[in-house]
C-alpha positions as a Python dict, from the first residue, in 0.01 Angstrom:
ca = {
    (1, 'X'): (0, 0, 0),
    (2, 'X'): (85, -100, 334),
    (3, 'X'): (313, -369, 420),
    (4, 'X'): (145, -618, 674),
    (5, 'X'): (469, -865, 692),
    (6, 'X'): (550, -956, 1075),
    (7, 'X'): (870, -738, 1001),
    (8, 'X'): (721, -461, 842),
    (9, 'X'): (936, -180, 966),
    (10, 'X'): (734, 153, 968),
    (11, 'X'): (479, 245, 1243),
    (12, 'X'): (208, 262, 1023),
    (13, 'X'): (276, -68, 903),
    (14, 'X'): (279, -232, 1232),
    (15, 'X'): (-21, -9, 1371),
    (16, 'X'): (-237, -126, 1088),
    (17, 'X'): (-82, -550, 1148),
    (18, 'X'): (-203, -484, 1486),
    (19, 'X'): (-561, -377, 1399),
    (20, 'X'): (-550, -668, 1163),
    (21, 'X'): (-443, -943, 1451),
    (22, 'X'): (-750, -756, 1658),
    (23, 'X'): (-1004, -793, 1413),
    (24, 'X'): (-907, -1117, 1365),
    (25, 'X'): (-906, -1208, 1736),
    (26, 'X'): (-1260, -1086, 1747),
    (27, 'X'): (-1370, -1224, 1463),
    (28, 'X'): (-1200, -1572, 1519),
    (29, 'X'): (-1441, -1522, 1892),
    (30, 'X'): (-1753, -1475, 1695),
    (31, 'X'): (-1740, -1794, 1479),
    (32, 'X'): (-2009, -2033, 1570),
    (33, 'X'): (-1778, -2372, 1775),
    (34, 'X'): (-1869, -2587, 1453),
    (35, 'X'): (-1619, -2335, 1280),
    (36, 'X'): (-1394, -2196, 1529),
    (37, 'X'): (-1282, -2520, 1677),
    (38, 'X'): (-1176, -2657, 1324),
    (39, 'X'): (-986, -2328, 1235),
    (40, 'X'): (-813, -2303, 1563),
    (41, 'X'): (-699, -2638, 1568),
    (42, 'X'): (-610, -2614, 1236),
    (43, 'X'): (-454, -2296, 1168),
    (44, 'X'): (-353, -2147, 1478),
    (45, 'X'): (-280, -2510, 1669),
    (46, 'X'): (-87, -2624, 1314),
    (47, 'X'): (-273, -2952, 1345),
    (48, 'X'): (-341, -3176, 991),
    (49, 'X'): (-677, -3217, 915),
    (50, 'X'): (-662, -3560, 975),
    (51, 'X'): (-585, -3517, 1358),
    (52, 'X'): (-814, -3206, 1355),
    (53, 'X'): (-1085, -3468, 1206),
    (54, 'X'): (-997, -3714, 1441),
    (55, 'X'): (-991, -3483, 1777),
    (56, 'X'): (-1332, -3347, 1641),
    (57, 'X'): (-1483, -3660, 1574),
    (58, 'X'): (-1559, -3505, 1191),
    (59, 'X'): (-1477, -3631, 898),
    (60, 'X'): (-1191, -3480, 695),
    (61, 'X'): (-1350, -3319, 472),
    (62, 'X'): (-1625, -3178, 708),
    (63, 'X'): (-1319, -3026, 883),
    (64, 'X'): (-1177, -2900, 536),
    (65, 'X'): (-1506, -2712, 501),
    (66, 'X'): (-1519, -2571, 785),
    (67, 'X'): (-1191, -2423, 800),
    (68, 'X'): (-1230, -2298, 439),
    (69, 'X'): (-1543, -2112, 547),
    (70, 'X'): (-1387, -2019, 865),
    (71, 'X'): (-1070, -1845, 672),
    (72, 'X'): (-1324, -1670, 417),
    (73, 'X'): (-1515, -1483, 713),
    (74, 'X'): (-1160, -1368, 936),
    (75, 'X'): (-1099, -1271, 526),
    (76, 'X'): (-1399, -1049, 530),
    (77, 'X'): (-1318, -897, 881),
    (78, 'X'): (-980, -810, 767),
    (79, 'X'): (-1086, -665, 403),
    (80, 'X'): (-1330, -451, 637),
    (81, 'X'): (-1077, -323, 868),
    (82, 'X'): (-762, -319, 681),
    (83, 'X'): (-712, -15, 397),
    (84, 'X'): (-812, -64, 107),
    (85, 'X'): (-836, 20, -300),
    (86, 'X'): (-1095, -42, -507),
    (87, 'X'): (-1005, -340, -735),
    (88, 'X'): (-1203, -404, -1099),
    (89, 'X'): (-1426, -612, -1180),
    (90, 'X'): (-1324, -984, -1209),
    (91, 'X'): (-1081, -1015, -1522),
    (92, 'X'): (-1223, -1412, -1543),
    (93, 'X'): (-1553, -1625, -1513),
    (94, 'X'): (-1663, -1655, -1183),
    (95, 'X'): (-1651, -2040, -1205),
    (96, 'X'): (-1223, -1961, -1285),
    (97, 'X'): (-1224, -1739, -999),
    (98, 'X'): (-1389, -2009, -754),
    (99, 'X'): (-1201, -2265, -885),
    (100, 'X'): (-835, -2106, -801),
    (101, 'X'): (-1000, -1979, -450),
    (102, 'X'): (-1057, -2387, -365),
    (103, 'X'): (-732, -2474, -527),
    (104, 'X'): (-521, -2162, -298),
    (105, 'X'): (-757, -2320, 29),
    (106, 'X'): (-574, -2641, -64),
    (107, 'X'): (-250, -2586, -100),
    (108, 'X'): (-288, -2340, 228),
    (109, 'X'): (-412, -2681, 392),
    (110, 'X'): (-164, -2883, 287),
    (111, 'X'): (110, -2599, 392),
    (112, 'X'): (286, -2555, 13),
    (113, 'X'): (297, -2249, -202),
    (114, 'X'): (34, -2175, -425),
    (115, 'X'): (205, -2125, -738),
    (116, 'X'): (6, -1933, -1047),
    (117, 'X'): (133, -1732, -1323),
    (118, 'X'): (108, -1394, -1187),
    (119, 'X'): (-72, -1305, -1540),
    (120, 'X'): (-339, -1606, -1456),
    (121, 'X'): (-473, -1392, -1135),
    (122, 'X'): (-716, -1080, -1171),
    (123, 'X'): (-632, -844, -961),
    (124, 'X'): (-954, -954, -721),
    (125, 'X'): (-865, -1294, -697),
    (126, 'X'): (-504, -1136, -608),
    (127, 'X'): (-661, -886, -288),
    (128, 'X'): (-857, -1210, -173),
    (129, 'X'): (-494, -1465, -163),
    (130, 'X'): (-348, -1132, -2),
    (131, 'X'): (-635, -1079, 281),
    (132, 'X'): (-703, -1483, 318),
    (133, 'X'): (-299, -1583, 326),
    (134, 'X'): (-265, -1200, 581),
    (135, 'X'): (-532, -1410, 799),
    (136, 'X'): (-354, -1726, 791),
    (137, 'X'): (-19, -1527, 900),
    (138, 'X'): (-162, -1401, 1171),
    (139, 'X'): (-399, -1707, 1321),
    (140, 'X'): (-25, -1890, 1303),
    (141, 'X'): (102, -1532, 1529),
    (142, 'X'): (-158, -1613, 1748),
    (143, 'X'): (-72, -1960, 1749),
    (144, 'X'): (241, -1846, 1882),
    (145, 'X'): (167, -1773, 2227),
    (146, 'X'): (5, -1433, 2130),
    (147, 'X'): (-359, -1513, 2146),
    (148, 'X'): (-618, -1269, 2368),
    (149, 'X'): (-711, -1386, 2684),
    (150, 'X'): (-1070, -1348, 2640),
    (151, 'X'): (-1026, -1528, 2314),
    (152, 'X'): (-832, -1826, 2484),
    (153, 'X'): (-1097, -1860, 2750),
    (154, 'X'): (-1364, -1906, 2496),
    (155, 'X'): (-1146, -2146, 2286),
    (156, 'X'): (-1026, -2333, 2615),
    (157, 'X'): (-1430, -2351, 2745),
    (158, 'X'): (-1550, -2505, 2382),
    (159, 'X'): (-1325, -2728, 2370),
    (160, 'X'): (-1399, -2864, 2709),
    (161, 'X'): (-1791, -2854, 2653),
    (162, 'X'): (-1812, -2921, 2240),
    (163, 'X'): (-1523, -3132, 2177),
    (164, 'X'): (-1559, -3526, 2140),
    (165, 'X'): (-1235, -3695, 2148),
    (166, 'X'): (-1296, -4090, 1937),
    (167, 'X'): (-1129, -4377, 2147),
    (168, 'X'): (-820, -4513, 2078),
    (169, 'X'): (-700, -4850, 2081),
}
């Protein structure tokens, strides 16, 4: 498997990271605004969904949704770019696997560790935490001074034309 850590050491590791941050760039570009804005504000700006609420004009858990959805497509474009393994067929309900996808979302939100007995994961819900928590990594790398140009631009233009700051006393 290849390691996708910021440090990974070997050029195939950091060749593949680098395709990763891509995809992600262009994926993060293709969002509709009513999803991007939320998720960049949230995950690459670092800003609680309270503020991100408030600079949107949404409410909290509008923003929540958004981002959630936001994270599950830059998931997909990773999982379709990055290699991969086949994984089995889900060792749980459906309903279980939902249910610890909201509660990961959550704790991701609210910056703590998701902590579940390795033994209460299948191994799908494990490739999604991987991919979703990969994406996460990286929209905070981007975050970090190291997001495209083009990709800037179009998050510096929507949030000129789309965004509605609320007054403040």
């Amino acid at each position: 498997m290849v390691d996708l850590r910021a440090d990974a050491e070997t050029p195939l590791d950091a060749s593949v990271r680098r395709e990763g941050l891509e995809a992600l760039e262009r994926e993060i570009a293709r969002l509709p605004t009513a999803m991007r804005m939320p998720l960049v504000l949230k995950d690459i700006v670092e800003l609680p969904v309270t503020d991100v609420a408030a600079v949107l004009g949404l409410k909290p858990a509008t923003v929540k949704t958004r981002v959630h959805r936001a994270r599950l497509r830059l998931r997909q474009a990773l999982a379709r770019t990055l290699p991969r393994r086949d994984a089995p067929p889900p060792a749980h309900a459906t309903r279980i696997c939902l249910d610890l996808l909201n509660a990961k979302q959550e704790a991701i939100d609210r910056g703590v560790a998701f902590r579940v007995p390795p033994g209460d994961l299948c191994e799908r819900c494990q490739a999604m935490f991987a991919t979703l928590d990969l994406g996460v990594d990286l929209c905070h790398e981007l975050g970090n001074g190291r997001l495209s140009p083009s990709v800037r631009r179009t998050v510096e233009a929507a949030l000129a034309s789309d965004v509605r700051v609320p007054d403040r006393p």
